[in-house]
Backbone bond lengths (Angstrom), bond angles and torsions (degrees), N, CA, C in turn:
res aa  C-N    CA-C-N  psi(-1)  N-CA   C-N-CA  omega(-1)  CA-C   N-CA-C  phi
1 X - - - 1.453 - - 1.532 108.30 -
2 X 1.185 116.19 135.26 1.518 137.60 171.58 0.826 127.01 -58.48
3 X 1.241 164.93 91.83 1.945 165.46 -174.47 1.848 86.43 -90.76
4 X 1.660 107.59 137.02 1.549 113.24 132.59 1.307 99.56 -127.20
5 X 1.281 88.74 152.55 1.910 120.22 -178.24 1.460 97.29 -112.11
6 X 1.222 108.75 100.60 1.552 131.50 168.61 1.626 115.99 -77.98
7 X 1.524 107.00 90.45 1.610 96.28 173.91 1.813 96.76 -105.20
8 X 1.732 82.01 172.55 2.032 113.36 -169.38 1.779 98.42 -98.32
9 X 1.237 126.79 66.17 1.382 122.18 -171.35 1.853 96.76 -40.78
10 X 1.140 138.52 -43.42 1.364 151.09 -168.06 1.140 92.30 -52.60
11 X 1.669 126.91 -74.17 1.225 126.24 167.87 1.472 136.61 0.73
12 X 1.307 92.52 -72.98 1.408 122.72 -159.43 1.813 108.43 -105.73
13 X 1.308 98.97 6.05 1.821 130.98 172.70 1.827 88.23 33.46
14 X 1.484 86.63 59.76 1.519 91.80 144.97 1.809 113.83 69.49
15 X 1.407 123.40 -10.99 1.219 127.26 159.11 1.798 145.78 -56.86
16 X 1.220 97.59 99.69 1.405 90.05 -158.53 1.635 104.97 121.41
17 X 1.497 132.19 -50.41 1.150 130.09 -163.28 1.994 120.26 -101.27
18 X 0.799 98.75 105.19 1.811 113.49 -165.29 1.922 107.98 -64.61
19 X 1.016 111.72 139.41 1.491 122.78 -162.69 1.565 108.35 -94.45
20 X 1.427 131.26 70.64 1.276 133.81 -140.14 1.916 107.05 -57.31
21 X 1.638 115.40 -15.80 1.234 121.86 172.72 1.284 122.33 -45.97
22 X 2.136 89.08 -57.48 1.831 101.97 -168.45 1.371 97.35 -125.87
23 X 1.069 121.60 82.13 1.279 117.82 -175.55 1.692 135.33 -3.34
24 X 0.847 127.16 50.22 1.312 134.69 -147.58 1.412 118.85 -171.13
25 X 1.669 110.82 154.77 1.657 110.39 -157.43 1.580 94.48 -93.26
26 X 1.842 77.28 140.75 1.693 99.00 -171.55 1.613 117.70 -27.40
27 X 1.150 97.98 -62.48 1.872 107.69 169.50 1.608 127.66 -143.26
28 X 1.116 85.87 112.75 1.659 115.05 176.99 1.483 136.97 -103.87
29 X 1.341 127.73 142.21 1.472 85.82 -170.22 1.717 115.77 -93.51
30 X 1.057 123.74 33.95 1.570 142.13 139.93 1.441 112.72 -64.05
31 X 1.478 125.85 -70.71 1.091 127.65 166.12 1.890 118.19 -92.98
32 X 1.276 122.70 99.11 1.240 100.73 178.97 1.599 106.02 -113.39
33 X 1.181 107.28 154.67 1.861 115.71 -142.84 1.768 92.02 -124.30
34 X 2.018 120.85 18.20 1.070 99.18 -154.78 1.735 107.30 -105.47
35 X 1.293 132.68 -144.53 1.736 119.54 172.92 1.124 120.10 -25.36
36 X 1.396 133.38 124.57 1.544 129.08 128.63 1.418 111.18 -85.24
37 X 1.659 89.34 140.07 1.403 103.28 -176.40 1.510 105.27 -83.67
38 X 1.177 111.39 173.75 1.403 122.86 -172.80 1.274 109.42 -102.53
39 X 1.472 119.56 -9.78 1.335 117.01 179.33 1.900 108.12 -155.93
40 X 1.298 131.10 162.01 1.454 134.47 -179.82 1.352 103.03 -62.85
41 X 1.423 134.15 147.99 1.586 158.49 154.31 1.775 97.12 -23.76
42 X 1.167 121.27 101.43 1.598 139.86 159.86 1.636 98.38 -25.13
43 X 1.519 133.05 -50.48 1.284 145.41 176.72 1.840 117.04 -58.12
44 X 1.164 111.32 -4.00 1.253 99.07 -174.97 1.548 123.40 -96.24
45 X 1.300 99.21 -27.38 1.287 145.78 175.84 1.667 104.89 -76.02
46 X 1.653 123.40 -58.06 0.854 98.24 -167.88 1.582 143.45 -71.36
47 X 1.972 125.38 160.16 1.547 90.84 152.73 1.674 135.58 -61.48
48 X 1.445 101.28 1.24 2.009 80.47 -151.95 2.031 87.18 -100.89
49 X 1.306 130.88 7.11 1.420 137.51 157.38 1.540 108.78 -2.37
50 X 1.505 107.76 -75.98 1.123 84.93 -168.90 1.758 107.84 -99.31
51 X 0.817 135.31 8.03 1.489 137.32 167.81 1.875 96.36 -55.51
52 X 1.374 118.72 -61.15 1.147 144.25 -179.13 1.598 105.74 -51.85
53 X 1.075 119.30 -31.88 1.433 113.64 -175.32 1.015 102.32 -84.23
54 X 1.643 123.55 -69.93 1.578 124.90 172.61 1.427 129.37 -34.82
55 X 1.803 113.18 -37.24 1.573 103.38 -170.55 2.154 98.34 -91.95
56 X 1.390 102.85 -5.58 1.552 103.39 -169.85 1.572 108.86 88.49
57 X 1.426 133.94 11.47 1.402 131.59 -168.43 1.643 97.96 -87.13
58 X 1.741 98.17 151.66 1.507 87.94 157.71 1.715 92.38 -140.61
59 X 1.431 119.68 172.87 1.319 140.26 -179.93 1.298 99.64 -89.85
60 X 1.955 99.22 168.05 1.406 97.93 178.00 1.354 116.02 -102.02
61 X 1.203 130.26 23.54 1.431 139.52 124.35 1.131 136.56 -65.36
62 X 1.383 121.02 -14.56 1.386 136.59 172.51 1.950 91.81 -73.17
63 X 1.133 104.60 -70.93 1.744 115.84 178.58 1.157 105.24 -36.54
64 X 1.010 140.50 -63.23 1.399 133.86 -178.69 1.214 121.07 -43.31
65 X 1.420 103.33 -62.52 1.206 130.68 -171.70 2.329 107.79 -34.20
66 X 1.511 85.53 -57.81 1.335 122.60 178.57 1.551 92.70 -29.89
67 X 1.492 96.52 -80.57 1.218 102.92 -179.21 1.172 158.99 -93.42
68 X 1.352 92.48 -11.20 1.968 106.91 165.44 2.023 108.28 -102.45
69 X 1.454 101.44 -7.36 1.395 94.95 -158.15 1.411 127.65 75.21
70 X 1.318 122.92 -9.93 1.393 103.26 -179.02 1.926 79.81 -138.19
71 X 1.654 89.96 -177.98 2.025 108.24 -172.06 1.240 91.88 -163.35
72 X 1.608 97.93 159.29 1.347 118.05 161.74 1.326 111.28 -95.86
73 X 1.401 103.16 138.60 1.617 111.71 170.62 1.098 129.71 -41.40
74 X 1.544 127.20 -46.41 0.997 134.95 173.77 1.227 109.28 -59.28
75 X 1.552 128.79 -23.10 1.647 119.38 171.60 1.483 127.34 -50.24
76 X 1.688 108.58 -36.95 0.937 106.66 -163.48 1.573 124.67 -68.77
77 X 1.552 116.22 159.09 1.475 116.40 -165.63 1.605 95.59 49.20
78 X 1.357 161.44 28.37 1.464 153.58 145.81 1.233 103.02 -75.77
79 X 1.178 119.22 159.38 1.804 137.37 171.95 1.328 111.33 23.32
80 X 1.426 123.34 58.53 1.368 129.13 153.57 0.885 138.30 -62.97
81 X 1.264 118.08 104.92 1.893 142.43 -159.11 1.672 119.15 -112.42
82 X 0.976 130.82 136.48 1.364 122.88 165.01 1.947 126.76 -40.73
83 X 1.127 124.87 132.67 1.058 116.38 -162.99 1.959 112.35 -52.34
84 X 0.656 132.11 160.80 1.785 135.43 145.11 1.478 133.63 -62.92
């Protein structure tokens, strides 16, 4: 009798499991295979950069950004909070 062992490479972000294309594990942090954002870092662009670096603040376009990859314009420099 036959067994398959079904793993979640996503899961387990790719550790352990080899990428038969490029020889190489799914995700590494050499190769990491994880979000593209939909748009450039809200921070690169902005003036308040380095104000923001020094006090630790970020905008709520920065947050987004973080996590969906993309922001609204109008976020930027909005609801500036100490980092997390």
């Amino acid at each position: 009798m036959d067994r398959v062992i079904w793993t979640d490479a996503e899961a387990y972000m790719g550790r352990g499991i080899k990428d038969p294309e490029n020889d190489h594990e799914y995700n590494t942090t050499e190769f990491h295979s994880g979000p593209e954002n939909k748009r450039e870092c809200p921070c690169d662009t902005c003036p308040m950069f380095d104000m923001c670096a020094k006090d630790g603040t970020e905008c709520s376009a920065f947050r987004n950004w973080g996590t969906n990859g993309d922001f609204k314009d109008a976020d930027v420099q909005r609801l500036l909070r100490v980092a997390a």
